[in-house]
py3Dmol code that shows the C-alpha trace and the ligand (Angstrom):
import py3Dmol

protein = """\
ATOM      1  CA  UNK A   1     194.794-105.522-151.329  1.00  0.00           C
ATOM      2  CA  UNK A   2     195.512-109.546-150.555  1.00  0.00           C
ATOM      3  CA  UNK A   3     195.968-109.755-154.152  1.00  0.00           C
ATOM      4  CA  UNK A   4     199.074-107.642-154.152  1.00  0.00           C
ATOM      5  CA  UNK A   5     200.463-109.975-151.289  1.00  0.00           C
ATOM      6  CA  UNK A   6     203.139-112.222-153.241  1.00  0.00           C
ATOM      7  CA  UNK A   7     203.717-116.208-151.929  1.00  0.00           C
ATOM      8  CA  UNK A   8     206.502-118.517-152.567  1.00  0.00           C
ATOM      9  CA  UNK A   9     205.967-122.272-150.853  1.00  0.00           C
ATOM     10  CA  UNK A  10     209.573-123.492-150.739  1.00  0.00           C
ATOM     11  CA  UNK A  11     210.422-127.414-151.113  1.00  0.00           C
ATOM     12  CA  UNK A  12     209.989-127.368-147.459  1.00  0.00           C
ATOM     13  CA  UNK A  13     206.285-126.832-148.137  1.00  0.00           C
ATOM     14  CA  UNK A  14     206.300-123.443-145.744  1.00  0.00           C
ATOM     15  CA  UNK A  15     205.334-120.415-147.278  1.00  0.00           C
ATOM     16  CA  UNK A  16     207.202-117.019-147.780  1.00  0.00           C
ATOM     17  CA  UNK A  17     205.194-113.871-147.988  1.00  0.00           C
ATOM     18  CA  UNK A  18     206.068-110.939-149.445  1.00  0.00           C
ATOM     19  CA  UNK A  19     203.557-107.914-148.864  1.00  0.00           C
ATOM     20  CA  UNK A  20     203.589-104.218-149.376  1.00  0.00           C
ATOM     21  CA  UNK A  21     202.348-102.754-146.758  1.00  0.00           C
ATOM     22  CA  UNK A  22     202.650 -98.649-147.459  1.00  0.00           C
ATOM     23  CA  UNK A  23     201.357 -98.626-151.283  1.00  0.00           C
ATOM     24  CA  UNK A  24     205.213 -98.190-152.373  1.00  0.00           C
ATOM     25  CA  UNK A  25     208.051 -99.949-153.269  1.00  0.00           C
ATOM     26  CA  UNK A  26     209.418-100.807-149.733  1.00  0.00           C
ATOM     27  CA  UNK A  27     208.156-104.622-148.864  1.00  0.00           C
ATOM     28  CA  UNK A  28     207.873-107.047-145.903  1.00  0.00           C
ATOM     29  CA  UNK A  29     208.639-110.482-145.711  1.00  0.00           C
ATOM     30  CA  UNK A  30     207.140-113.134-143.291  1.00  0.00           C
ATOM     31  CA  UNK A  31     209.032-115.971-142.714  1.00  0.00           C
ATOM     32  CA  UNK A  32     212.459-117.033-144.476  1.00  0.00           C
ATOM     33  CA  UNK A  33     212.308-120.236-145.590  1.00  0.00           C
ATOM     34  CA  UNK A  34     215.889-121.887-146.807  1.00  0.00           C
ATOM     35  CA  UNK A  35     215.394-120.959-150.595  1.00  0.00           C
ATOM     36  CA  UNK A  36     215.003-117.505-150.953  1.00  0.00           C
ATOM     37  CA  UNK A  37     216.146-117.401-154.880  1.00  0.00           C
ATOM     38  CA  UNK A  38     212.783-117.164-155.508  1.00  0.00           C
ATOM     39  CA  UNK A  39     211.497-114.339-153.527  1.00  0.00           C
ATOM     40  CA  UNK A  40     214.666-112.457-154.152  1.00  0.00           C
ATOM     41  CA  UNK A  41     214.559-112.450-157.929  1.00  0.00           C
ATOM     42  CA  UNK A  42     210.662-111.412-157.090  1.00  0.00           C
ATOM     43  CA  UNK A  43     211.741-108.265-155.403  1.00  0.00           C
ATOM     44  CA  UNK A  44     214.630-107.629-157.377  1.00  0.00           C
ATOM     45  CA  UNK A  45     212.532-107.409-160.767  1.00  0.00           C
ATOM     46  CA  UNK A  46     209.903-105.672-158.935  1.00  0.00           C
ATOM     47  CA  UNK A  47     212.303-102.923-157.788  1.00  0.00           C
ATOM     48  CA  UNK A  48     211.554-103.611-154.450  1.00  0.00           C
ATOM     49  CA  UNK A  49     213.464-102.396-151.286  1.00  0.00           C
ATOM     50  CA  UNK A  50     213.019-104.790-148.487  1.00  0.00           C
ATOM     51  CA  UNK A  51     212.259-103.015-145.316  1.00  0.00           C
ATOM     52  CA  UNK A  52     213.074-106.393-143.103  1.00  0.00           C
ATOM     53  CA  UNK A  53     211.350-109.897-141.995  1.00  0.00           C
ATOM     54  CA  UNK A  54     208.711-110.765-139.286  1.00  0.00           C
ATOM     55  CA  UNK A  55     209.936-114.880-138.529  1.00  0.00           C
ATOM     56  CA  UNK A  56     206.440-116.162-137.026  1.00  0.00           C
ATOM     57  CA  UNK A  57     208.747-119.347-135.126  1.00  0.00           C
ATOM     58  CA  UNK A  58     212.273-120.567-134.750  1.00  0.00           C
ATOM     59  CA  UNK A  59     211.919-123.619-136.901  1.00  0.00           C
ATOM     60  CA  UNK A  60     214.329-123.983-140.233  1.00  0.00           C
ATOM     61  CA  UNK A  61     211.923-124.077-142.568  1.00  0.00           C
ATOM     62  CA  UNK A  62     211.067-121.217-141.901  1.00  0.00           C
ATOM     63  CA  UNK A  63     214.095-119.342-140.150  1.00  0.00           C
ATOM     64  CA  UNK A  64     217.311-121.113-142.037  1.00  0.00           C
ATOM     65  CA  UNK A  65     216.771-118.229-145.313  1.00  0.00           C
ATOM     66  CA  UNK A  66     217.984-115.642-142.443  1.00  0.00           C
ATOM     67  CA  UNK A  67     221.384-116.755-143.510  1.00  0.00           C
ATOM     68  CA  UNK A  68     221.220-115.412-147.316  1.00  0.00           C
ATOM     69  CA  UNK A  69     218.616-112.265-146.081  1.00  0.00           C
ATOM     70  CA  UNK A  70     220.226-109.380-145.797  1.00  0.00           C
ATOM     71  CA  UNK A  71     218.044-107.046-144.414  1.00  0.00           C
ATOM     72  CA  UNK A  72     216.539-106.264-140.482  1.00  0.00           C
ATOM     73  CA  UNK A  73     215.273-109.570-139.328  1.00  0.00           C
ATOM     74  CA  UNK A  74     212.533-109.426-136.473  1.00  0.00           C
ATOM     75  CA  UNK A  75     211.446-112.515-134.184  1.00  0.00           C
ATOM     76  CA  UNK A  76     210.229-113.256-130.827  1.00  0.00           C
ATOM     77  CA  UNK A  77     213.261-113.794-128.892  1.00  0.00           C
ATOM     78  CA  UNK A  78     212.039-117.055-126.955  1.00  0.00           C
ATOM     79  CA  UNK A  79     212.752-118.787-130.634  1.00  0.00           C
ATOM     80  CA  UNK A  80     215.819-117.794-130.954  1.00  0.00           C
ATOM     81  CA  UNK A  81     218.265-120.310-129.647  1.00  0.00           C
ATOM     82  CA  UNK A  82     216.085-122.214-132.354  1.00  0.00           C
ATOM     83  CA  UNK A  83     216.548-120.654-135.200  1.00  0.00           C
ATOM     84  CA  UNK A  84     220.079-119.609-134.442  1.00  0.00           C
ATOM     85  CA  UNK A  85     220.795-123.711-134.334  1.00  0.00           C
ATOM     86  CA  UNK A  86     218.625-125.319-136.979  1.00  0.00           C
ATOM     87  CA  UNK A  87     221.259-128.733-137.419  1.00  0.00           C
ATOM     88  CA  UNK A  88     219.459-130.815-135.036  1.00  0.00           C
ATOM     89  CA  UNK A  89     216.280-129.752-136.345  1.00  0.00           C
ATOM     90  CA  UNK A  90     217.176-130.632-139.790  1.00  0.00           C
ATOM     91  CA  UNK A  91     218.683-133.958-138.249  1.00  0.00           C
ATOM     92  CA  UNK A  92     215.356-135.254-137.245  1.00  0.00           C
ATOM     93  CA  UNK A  93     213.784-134.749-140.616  1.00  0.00           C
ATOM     94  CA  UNK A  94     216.737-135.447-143.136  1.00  0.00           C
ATOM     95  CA  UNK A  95     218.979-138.089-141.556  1.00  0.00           C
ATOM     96  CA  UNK A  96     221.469-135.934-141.027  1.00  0.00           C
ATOM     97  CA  UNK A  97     221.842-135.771-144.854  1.00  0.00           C
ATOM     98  CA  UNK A  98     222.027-131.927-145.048  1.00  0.00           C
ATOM     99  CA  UNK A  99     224.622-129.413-143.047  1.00  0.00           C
ATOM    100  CA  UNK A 100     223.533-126.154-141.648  1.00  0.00           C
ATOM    101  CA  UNK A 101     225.603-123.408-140.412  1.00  0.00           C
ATOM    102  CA  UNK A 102     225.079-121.630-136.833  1.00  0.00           C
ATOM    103  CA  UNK A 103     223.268-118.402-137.204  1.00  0.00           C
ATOM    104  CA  UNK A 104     225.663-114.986-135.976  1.00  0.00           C
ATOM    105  CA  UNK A 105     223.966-112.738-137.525  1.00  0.00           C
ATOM    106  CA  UNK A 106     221.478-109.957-135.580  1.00  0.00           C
ATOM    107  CA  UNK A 107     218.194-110.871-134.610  1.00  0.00           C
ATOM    108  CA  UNK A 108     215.886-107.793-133.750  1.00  0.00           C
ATOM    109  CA  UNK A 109     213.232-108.759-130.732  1.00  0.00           C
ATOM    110  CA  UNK A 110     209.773-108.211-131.943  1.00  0.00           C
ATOM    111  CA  UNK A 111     208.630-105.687-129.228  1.00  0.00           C
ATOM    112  CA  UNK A 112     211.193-103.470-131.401  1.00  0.00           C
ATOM    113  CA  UNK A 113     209.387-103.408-134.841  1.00  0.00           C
ATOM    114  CA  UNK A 114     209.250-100.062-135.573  1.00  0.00           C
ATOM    115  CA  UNK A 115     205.959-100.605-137.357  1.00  0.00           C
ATOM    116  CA  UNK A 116     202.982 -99.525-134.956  1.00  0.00           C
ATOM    117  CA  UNK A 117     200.391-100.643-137.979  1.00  0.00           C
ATOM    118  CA  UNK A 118     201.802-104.487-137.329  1.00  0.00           C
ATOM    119  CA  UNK A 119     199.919-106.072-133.803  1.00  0.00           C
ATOM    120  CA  UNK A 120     202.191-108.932-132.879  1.00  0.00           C
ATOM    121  CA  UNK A 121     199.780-111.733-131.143  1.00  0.00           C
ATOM    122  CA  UNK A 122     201.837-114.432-128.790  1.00  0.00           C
ATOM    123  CA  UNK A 123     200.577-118.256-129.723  1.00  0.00           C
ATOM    124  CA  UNK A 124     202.997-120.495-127.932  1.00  0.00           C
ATOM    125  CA  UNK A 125     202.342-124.001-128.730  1.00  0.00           C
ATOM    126  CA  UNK A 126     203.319-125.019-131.554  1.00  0.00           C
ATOM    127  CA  UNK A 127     206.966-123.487-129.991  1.00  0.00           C
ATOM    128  CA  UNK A 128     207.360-121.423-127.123  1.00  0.00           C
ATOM    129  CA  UNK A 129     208.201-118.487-129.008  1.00  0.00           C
ATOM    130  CA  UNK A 130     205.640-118.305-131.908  1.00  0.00           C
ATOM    131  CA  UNK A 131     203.941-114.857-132.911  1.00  0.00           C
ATOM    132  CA  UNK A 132     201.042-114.278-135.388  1.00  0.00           C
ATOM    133  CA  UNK A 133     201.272-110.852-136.866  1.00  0.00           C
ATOM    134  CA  UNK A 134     198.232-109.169-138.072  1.00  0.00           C
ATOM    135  CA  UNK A 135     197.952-106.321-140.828  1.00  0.00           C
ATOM    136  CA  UNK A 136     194.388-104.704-139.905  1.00  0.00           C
ATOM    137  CA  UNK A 137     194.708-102.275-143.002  1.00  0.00           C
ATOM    138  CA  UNK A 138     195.377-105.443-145.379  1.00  0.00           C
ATOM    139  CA  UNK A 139     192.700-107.802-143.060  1.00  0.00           C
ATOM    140  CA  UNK A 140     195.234-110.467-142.985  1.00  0.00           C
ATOM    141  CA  UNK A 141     197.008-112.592-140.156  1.00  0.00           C
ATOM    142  CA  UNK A 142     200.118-114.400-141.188  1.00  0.00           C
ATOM    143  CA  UNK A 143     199.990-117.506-138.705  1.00  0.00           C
ATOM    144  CA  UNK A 144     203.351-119.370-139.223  1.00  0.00           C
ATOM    145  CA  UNK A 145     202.600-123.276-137.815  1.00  0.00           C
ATOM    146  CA  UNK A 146     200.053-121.848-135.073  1.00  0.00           C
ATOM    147  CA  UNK A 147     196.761-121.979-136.946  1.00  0.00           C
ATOM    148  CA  UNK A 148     196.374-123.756-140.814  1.00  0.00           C
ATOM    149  CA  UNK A 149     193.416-123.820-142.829  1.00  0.00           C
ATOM    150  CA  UNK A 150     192.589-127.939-142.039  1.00  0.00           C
ATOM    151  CA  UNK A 151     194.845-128.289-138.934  1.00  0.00           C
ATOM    152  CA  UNK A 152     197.347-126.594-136.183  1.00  0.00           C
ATOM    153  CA  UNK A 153     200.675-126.859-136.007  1.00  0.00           C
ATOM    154  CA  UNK A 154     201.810-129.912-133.975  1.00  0.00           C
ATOM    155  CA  UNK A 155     203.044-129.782-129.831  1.00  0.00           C
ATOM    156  CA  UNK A 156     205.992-132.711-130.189  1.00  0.00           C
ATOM    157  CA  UNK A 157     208.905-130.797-130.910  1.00  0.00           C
ATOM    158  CA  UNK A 158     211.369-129.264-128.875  1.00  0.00           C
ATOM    159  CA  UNK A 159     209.542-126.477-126.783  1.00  0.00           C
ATOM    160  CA  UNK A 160     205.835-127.414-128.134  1.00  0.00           C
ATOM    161  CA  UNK A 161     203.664-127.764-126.155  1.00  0.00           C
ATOM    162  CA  UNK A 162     200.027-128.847-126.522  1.00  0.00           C
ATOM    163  CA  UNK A 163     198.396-127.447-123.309  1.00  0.00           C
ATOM    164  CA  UNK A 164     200.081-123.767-124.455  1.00  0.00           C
ATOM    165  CA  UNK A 165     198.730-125.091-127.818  1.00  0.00           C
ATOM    166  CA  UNK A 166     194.645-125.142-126.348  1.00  0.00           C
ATOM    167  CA  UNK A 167     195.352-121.696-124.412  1.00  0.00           C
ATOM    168  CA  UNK A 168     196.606-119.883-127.701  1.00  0.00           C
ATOM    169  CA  UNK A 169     193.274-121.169-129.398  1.00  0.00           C
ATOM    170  CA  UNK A 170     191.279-120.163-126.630  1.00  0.00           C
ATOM    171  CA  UNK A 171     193.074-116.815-126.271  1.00  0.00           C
ATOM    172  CA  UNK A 172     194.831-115.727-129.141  1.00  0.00           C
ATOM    173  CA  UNK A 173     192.768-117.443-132.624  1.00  0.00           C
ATOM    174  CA  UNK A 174     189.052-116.904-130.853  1.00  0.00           C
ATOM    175  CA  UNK A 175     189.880-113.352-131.311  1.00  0.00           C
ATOM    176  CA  UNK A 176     190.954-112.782-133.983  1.00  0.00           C
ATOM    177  CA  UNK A 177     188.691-110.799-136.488  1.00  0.00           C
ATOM    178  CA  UNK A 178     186.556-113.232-137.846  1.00  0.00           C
ATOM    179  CA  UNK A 179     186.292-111.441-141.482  1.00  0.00           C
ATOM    180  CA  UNK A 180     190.230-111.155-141.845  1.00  0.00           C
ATOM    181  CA  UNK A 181     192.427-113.916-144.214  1.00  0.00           C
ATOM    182  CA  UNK A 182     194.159-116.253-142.373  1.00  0.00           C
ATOM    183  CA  UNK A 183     198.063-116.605-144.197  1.00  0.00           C
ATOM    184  CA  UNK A 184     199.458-119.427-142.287  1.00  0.00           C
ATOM    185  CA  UNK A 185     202.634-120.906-142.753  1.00  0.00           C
ATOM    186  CA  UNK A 186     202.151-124.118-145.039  1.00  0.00           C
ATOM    187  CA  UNK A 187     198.981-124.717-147.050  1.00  0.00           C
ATOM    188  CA  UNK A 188     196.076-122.132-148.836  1.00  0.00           C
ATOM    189  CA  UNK A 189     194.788-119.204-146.855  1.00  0.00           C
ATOM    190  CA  UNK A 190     191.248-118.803-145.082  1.00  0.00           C
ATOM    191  CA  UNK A 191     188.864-116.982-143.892  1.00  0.00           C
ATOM    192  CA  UNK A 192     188.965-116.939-140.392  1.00  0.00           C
ATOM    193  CA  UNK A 193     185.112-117.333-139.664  1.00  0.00           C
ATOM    194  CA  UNK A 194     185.606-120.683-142.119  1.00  0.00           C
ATOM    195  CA  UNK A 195     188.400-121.881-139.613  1.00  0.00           C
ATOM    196  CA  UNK A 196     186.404-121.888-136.951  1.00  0.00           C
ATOM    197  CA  UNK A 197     183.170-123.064-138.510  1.00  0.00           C
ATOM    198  CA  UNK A 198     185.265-126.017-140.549  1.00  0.00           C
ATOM    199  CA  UNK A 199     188.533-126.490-139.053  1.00  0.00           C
ATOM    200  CA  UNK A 200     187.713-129.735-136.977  1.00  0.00           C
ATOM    201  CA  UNK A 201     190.817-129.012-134.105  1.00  0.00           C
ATOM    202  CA  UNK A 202     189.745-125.544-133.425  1.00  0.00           C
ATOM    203  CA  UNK A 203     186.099-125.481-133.181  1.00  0.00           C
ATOM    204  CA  UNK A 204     186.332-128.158-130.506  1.00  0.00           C
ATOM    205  CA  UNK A 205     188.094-125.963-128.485  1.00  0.00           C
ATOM    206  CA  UNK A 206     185.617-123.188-129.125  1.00  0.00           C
ATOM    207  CA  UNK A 207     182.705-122.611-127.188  1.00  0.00           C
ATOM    208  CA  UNK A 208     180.115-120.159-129.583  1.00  0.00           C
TER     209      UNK A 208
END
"""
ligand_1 = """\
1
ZN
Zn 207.263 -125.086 -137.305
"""
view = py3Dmol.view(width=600, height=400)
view.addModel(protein, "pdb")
view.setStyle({"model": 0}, {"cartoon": {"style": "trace"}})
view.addModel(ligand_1, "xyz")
view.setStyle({"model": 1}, {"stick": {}})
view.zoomTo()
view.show()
């Protein structure tokens, strides 16, 4: 089944996931980085109808594509105010180089995903607002900037914060199913039994 699950990694370095969750033609995305060309043409050539996008955080590289998606876009609502106002993010990292538009459009609030098959896991942290969403039938958990394969997402920027960080490893990743794929937001995939038995900032926080 994870072989059916399409990625894009944008020039941002985040990833874009495209999955197919109900063995048909209508697809998911998680996370919508700024270039979306890419996944678009995928789903366009595919014959793909996009049923809407799970946003794991509020940051722009992986919220800004909201403004080119055009279909039901699904966050947790703590994130918002960041992804509707990505310029000073993109400030910080470009120099002020690059201009980005306020976000109007609708933002749905994750408890309203119509999809009961998708378990929505809260992992502030990284950003007060960011969600992991698991797919038991596919045995994957996309992970945005929570949990990577060799590190976790950093507690510096606005609304990060590293003690939320050590909770959501304590709480949220020690539970996950350790035989399902970890799909994180930038970098390769992993198991999540090899995260915790390799990943040198989560097993410290791991008692086994
Ligand atoms: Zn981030």
């Amino acid at each position: 089944m994870i072989s059916e699950i399409y990625k894009f990694t944008s020039f941002t370095t985040s990833n874009c996931y495209i999955l197919r969750p109900f063995d048909d033609e209508i697809c998911i995305f998680v996370d919508l980085p700024p270039d979306l060309t890419e996944p678009l043409i995928y789903v366009k050539e595919n014959n793909l109808s996009i049923a809407g996008a799970l946003v794991t955080h509020g940051h722009f590289d992986h919220a800004l594509g909201m403004e080119s998606f055009q279909s039901s876009i699904y966050m947790n609502l703590e994130d918002e105010f960041l992804a509707r106002n990505p310029q000073e993010q993109i400030s910080m990292f470009t120099n002020n180089a690059f201009n980005a538009e306020k976000f109007n459009g609708e933002i749905t609030d994750i408890k309203d995903l119509p999809y009961e098959f998708i378990k929505t896991h809260y992992n502030p942290g990284h950003t007060a607002g960011s969600v992991s969403y698991e797919f038991p039938e596919l045995g994957t958990i996309f992970t945005g900037d929570f949990v990577f394969k060799d590190s976790i997402g950093r507690t510096d920027l606005k609304t990060g914060n590293h003690n939320d960080m050590i909770s959501s490893i304590k709480n949220v990743f020690s539970k996950f199913n350790p035989d399902y794929e970890v799909l994180p937001g930038h970098g390769p995939s992993e198991k999540v039994s090899n995260i915790r038995k390799e990943n040198v900032l989560i097993k410290e926080h791991l008692h086994d």
